[in-house]
C-alpha positions in Angstrom: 73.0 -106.4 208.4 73.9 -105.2 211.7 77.3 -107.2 211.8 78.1 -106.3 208.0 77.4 -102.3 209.4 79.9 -102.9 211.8 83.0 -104.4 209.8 82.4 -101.6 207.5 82.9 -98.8 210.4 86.0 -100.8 211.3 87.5 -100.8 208.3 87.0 -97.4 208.1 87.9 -96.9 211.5 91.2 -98.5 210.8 91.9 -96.7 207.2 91.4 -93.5 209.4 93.9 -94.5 211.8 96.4 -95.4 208.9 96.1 -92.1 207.6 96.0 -89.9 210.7 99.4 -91.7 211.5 100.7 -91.6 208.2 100.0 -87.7 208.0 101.4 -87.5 211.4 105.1 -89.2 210.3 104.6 -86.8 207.3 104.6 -83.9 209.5 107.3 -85.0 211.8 109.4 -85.7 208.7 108.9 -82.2 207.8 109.8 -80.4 211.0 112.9 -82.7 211.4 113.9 -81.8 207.5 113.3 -77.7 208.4 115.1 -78.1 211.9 118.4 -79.8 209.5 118.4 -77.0 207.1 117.6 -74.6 209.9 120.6 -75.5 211.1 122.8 -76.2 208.2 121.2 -72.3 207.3 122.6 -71.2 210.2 126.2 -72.8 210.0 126.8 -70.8 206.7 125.5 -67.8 207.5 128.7 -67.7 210.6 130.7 -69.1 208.3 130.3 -66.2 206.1 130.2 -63.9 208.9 133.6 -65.4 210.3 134.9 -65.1 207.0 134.0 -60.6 207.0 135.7 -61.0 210.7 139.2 -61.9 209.4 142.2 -59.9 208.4 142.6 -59.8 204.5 146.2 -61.5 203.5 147.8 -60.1 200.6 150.9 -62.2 198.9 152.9 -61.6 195.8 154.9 -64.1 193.2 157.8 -64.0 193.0 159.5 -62.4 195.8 162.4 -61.8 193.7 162.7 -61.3 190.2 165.3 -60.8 187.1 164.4 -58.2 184.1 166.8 -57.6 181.2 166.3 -54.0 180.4 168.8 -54.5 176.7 165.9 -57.4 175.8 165.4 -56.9 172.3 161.7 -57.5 172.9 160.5 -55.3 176.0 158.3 -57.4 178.0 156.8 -56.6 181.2 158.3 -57.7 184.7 155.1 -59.2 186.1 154.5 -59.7 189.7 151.6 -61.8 190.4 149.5 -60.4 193.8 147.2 -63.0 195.4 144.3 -62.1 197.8 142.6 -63.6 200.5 140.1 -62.9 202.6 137.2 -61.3 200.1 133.7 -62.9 200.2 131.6 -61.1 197.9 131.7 -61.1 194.4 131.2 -57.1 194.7 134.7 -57.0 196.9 136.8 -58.8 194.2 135.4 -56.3 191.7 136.0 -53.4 193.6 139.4 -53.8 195.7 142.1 -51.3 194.7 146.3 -51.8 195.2 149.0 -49.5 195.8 152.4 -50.1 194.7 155.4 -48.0 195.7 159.0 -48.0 196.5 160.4 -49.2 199.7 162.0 -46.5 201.9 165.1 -48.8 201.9 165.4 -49.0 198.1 166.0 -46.5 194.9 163.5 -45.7 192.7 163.8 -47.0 188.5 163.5 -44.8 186.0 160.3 -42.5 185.8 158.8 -44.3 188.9 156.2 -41.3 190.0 156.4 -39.8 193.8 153.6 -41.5 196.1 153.7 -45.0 194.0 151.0 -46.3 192.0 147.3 -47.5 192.4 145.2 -49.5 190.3 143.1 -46.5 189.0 146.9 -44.4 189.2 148.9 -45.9 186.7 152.2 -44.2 185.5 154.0 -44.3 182.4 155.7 -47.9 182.2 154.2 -49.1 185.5 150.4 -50.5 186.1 148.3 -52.6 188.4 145.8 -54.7 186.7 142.7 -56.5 188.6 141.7 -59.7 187.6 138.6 -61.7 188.8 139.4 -63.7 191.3 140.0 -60.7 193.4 144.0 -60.3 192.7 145.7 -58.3 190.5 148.9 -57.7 188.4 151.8 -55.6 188.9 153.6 -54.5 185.4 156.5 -52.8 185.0 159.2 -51.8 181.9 162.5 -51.2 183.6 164.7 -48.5 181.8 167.4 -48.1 184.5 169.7 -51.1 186.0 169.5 -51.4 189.7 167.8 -54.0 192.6 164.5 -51.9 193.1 162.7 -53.0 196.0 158.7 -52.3 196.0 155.7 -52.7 198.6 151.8 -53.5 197.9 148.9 -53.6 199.7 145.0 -53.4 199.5 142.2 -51.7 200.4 138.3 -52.7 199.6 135.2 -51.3 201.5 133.4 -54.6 202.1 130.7 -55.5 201.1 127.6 -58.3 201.5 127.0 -60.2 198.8 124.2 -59.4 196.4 122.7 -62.4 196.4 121.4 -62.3 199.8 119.7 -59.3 198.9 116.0 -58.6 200.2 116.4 -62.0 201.9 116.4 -62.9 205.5 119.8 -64.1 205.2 120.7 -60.6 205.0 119.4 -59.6 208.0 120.7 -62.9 210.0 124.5 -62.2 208.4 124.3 -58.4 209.5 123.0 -59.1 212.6 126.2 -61.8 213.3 128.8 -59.0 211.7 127.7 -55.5 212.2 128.9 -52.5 210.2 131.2 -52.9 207.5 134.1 -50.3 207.1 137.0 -50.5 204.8 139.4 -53.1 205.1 142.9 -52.8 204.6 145.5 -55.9 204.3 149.0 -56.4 204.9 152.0 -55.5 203.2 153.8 -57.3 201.3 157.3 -56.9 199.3 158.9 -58.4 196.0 162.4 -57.2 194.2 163.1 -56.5 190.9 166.7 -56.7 189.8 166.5 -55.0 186.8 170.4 -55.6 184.6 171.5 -55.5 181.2 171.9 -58.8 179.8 173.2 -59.2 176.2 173.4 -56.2 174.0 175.4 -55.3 171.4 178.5 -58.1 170.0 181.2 -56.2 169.3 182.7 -57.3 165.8 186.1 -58.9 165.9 189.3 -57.3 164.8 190.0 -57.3 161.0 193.8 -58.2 160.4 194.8 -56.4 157.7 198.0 -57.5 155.5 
């Protein structure tokens, strides 16, 4: 009895020592997995504080373009403004352009004084936003001429929802600072606005 007493203590000895080690590569499996996404946490978070630290760029296409002002259909001239540099989805939704004529250049036909914004249209000219953060600049042309124009950008940035009530927040803010309005570089594209076509003149009748 005595010897059957003692194998059963150590097997339960043993199964003990299984599981104490077991639950201890358990635990160290756990700490290594929260130090990894610790740090991966902490990579994106200065990622997307770096990202708040750079200038925004602003870019339009094309640089030049051709309008036919006698077009029998009027179309818009459409200059395509790109943006980078916005990280939140709030930014993109909120970033405002202004559009006016260069100091070296004429102005077209009812172009208003002190240009145009997006929430400042005028007459035949507009700047739409789109989603991604960019925008649209639209234009009829009544006058012939090579008008030259300048955009830029301005957007108070903004954190991203997301992170909201979160202590991601508080790590990102801590890593930025204070966010002010941001304003991005100018840019300039040319509209060569001529007339094109028009009205065939009809031959000369011979008369006999």
């Amino acid at each position: 009895m005595a010897k059957g007493g003692s194998g059963a203590k150590m097997l339960y000895f043993v199964l003990y020592i299984v599981l104490i080690t077991e639950l201890l590569i358990v635990i160290t499996e756990r700490d290594e997995l929260e130090e990894t996404e610790n740090h991966i946490r902490q990579n994106l978070i200065g990622s997307i504080a770096n990202s708040y630290k750079m200038p925004i760029q602003l870019s339009v296409t094309p640089k030049s373009l051709d309008y036919n002002v006698a077009a029998e259909e009027e179309k818009d001239a459409t200059i395509v403004i790109s943006v980078l540099g916005l990280v939140a989805d709030e930014e993109k939704k909120s970033v405002k352009f202004y559009v006016d004529v260069d100091p070296s250049s004429k102005a077209p036909e009812g172009w208003p004084s002190g240009g145009i914004s997006t929430d400042k249209p005028s007459g035949n000219y507009r700047v739409m936003n789109d989603e991604q953060g960019g925008a649209r600049f639209l234009a009829k042309l009544k006058s012939e001429g090579d008008f030259k124009f300048s955009v830029y950008c301005q957007v108070e940035r903004k954190f991203p929802e997301y992170l909201k009530d979160t202590p991601l927040l508080d790590s990102l803010k801590a890593k930025v600072g204070g966010l002010t309005l941001a304003t991005s570089n100018k840019d300039k594209f040319t509209i060569s606005a001529k007339r094109q076509g028009g009205v065939k003149k009809k031959g000369a009748e011979i008369v006999f």
